[in-house]
C-alpha positions in Angstrom: 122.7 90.6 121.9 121.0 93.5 123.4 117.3 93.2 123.9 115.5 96.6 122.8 112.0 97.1 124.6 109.2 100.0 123.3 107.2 101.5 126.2 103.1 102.9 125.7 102.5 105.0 122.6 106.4 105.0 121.3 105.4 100.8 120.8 102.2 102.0 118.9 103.6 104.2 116.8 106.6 102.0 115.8 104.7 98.7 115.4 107.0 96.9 117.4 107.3 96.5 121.1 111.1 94.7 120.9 113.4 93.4 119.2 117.4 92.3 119.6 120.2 94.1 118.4 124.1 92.9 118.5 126.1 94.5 121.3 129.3 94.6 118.8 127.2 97.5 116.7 126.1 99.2 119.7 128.6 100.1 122.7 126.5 102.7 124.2 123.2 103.9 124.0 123.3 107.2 121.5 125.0 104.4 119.0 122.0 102.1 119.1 119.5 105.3 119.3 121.4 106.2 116.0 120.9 102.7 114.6 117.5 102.4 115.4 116.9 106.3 113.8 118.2 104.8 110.6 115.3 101.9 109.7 113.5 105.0 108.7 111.8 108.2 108.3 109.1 107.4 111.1 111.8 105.8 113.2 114.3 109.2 112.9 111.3 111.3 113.8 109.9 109.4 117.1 113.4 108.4 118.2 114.8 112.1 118.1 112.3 113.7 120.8 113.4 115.5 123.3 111.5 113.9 125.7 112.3 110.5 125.0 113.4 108.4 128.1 115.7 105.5 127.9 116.4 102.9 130.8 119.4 100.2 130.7 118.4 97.1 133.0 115.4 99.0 134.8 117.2 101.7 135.8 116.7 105.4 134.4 120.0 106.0 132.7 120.6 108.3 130.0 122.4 108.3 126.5 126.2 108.0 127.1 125.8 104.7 129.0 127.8 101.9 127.6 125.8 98.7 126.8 127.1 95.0 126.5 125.6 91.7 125.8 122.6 91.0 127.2 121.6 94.1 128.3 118.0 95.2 128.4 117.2 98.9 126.7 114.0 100.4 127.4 112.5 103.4 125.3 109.4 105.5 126.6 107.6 108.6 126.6 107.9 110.6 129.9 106.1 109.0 132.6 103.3 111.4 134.1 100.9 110.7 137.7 97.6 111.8 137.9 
């Protein structure tokens, strides 16, 4: 299983802040991004921004990276400072 985490106000707008998925159905990250856009209309829209950041085991990464069993995938909005 791959444990699917939802950063700031991507976890608002979903209603969910994680949730496990099975690494067989998702070998990389742009599968499971493609998954996830599938549960719906609200899902396809917040999940296909530009900006969206993805991590894989607390390290920035980006959508080719393969994924296996108990990974950790985090989704989030840029991070900005002040």
């Amino acid at each position: 299983m791959i444990k699917v985490l939802f950063f700031a106000q991507l976890r608002d707008q979903l209603g969910v802040s994680e949730l496990s998925v099975s690494s067989d159905e998702n070998p990389n990250v742009q599968v499971l991004l493609n998954n996830l856009k599938n549960k719906d209309e609200q899902w396809e829209k917040l999940l296909s921004r530009a900006t969206l950041m993805v991590a894989v085991n607390q390290t920035i990464s980006n959508k080719t990276a393969t994924l296996s069993s108990g990974d950790e995938v985090a989704f989030f909005p840029p991070v900005t400072g002040g």
